[in-house]
C-alpha positions as CSV (number, residue, x, y, z in Angstrom):
1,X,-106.9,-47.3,-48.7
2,X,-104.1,-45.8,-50.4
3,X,-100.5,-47.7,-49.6
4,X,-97.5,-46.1,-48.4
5,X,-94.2,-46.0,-50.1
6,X,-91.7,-47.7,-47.6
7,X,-87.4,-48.4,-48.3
8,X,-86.2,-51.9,-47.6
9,X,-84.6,-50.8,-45.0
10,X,-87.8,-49.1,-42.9
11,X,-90.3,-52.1,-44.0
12,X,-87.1,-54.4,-42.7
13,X,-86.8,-52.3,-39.1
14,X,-90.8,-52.0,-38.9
15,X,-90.5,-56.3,-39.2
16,X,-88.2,-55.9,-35.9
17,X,-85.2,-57.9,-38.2
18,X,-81.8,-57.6,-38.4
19,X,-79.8,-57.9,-41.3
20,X,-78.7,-61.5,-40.5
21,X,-81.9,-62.1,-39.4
22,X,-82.9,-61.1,-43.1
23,X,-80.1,-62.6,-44.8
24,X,-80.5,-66.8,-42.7
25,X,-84.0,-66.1,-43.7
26,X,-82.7,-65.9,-47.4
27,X,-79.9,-67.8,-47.7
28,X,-78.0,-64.8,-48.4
29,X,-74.9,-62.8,-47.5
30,X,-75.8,-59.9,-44.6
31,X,-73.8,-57.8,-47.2
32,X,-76.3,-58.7,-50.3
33,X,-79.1,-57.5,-48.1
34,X,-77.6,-54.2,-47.4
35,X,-76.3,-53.6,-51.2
36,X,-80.2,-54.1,-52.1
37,X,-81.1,-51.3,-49.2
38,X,-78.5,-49.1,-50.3
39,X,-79.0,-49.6,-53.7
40,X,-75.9,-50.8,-54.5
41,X,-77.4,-53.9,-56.1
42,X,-80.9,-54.8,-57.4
43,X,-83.2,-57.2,-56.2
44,X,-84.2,-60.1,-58.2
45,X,-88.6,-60.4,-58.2
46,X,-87.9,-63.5,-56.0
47,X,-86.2,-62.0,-53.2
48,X,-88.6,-59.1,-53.5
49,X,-91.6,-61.5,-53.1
50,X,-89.6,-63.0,-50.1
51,X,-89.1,-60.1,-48.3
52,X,-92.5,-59.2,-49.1
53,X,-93.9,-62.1,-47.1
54,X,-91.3,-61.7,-44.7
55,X,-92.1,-58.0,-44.0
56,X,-95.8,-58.8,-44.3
57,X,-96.5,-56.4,-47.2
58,X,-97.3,-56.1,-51.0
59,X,-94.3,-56.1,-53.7
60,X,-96.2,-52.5,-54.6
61,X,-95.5,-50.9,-51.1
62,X,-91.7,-51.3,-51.4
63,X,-89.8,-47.8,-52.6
64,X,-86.7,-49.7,-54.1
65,X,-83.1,-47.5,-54.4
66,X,-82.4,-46.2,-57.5
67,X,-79.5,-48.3,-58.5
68,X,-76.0,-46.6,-58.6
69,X,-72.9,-48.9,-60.7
């Protein structure tokens, strides 16, 4: 089965989470989390692979912003 191409922010809602829910979970600011969903900052591989686990899908699944200085 093919996978489907979901944002941060959709696999995040689809996980039922709130930005601060995302961010405790982290150990990160509730503004870092939305920078990565807006692409206003990247994601390093290690919060990718958290979030991953958190959301309960593969690294490959996640359509990342293009990322805009």
């Amino acid at each position: 089965m093919k996978s489907v191409l979901i944002s941060l922010r959709g696999a995040r809602v689809d996980a039922k989470l709130t930005i601060r829910e995302v961010a405790e979970k982290l150990d990160v600011n509730e503004s870092t989390v939305a920078n990565w969903e807006t692409g206003k900052t990247t994601i390093s591989a290690k919060h990718l692979s958290m979030l991953s686990d958190l959301y309960g899908r593969k690294m490959d699944d996640f359509l990342l912003p293009k990322y805009s200085s």
